[in-house]
C-alpha positions, 0 to 999 in steps of 0.5 A: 099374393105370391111371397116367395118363388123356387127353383127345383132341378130334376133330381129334386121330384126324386121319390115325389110325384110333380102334384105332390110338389105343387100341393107343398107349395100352396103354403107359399101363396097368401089369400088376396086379403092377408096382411103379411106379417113384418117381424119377418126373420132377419138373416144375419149373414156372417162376414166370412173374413172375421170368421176366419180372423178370429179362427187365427187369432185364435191359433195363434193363441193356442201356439203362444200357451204351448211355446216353451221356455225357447219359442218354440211351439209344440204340437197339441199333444205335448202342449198337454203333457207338458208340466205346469211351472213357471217356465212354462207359463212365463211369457217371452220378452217380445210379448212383455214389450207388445202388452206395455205398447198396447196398454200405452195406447189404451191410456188417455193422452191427457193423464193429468185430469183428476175426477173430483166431484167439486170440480163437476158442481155448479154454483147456480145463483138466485135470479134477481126479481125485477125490483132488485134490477131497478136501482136507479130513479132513470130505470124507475121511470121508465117501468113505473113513471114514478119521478124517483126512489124516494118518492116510491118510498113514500108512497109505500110507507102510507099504503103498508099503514093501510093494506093489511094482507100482503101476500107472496109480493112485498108492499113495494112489489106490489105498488110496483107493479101496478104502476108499471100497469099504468105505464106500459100497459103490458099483459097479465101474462107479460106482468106475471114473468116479470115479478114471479106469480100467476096472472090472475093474482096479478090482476087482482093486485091491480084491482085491489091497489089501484083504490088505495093508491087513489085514496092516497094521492087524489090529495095531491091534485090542487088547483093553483092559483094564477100568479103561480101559474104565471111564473111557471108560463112557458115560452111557447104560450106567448100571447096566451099568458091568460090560459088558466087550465087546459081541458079535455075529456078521455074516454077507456074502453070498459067491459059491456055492462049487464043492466041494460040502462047501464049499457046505453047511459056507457055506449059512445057513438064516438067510439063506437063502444062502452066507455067511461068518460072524465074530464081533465085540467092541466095547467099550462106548466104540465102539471094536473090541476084537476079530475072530474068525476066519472061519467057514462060514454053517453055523456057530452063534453058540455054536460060534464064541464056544466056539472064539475062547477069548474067555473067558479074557481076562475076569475072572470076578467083574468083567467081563460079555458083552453079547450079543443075544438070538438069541446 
């Protein structure tokens, strides 16, 4: 690998056989495996038109130190020799004018912008949290489903009486967020942004509140009786005032078991995995009258309503089931 070539005249063997030149250019060719280097030497060639500015300038330096009082440039010698005074060395108007109109050129154009180091400070607010937002029974509803504030009052009232550890989240944090689970269904991730902690502490708030607030509102659910249930009858049951309670079963996906028993008393052919199943009852208003307890996926439709002993708190002459057609 040849890395350079050059051109020699006559006169350059003078005093130098032909094979010596050739022997001194074997250091000019590289083996077939080298690398060449690439910090190479940069070869800055220099503009020759500066150079000579600055040679100018510099002259033109030289002749404004050894004028005299007159403007008058003297040779180099008498620039030595002349005596140091302040004639001597005091500039020429025409210089004093060149200096102010340079220096007013030098200026920034907006001369009345003052550095101040409390105009350059910034008034960084706290972030409000997602409870401090929600200030409305609408925005309240449509995170968490709760119908109102006041309710959510409540609500935090009997369970601070029986959650003792709080944590980084206040009571009302919590329930909010475990509600907004229900509702939305949004990821731990999602969930963790929105109130300031990990996901996996949102997660085990999830898992511990849920107990408490079943606990808590399981009293809630009654069965009504008939007569209330007609005076709230809807107009589109017209033909059926006799429906009691509308029933029906969902089933939620869970986690494959372990226990192979309890893995084949959870699998649904229905779904095609392991679920748990519960019976529903709302009456014909819209309201939840009644919740079974919770079942293997396995489990039939009839088996569950034959165990629930829901039969029972009806009356046989009056009251009727509405129920889909697979049940």
């Amino acid at each position: 690998m040849r890395i350079c070539s050059l051109h020699f005249k006559d006169e350059d063997y003078k005093g130098y056989s032909k094979g010596q030149w050739k022997s001194g250019l074997k250091s000019f060719y590289l083996k077939n495996d080298a690398v060449p280097s690439l910090n190479l030497p940069v070869v800055v060639v220099e503009d020759t038109s500066k150079r000579s500015l600055r040679l100018t300038n510099r002259n033109l330096l030289k002749s404004v130190v050894c004028a005299g009082p007159s403007g008058i440039s003297t040779s180099n010698e008498d620039c030595i020799e002349l005596p140091i005074s302040e004639e001597n060395i005091a500039p020429r108007p025409d210089e004093i004018e060149a200096a102010e109109i340079l220096m007013e050129e030098l200026q920034p154009k907006n001369r009345n912008f003052k550095f101040s180091e409390v105009a350059v400070q910034v008034n960084t607010s706290r972030m409000k949290t997602i409870c401090e937002l929600i200030d409305c029974d609408s925005k309240l509803n449509s995170l968490t489903g709760l119908p109102s504030l006041k309710l959510l009052d409540e609500i935090v009232i009997v369970v601070a009486s029986k959650q003792i550890r709080t944590g980084r989240l206040t009571t009302k944090e919590k329930i909010m967020l475990c509600f907004c689970k229900l509702k939305t269904n949004l990821t731990y991730v999602i969930l963790s942004m929105l109130f300031g902690v990990t996901s996996q502490t949102c997660k085990n708030i999830v898992f511990n509140t849920i107990p408490i607030l079943a606990s808590i509102l399981k009293n809630c659910i009654k069965f009504p009786a008939s007569s209330e249930i007609q005076k709230n009858m809807p107009i589109c049951f017209k033909g059926f005032e006799s429906t009691r309670i509308i029933l029906d079963c969902t089933e939620i996906i869970i986690q494959k078991p372990k226990c192979l028993c309890c893995r084949i008393r959870c699998y649904s052919q229905y779904k095609s995995n392991n679920t748990i199943k519960f019976m529903t009852g709302v009456s014909p208003g819209g309201l939840i009258t009644y919740v079974s307890k919770c079942y293997g996926g396995r489990t039939s439709d009839k088996a569950i309503f034959e165990q629930s002993g829901l039969i029972k708190q009806l009356e046989m002459s009056k009251d009727a089931i509405m129920v889909d057609k697979g049940f």
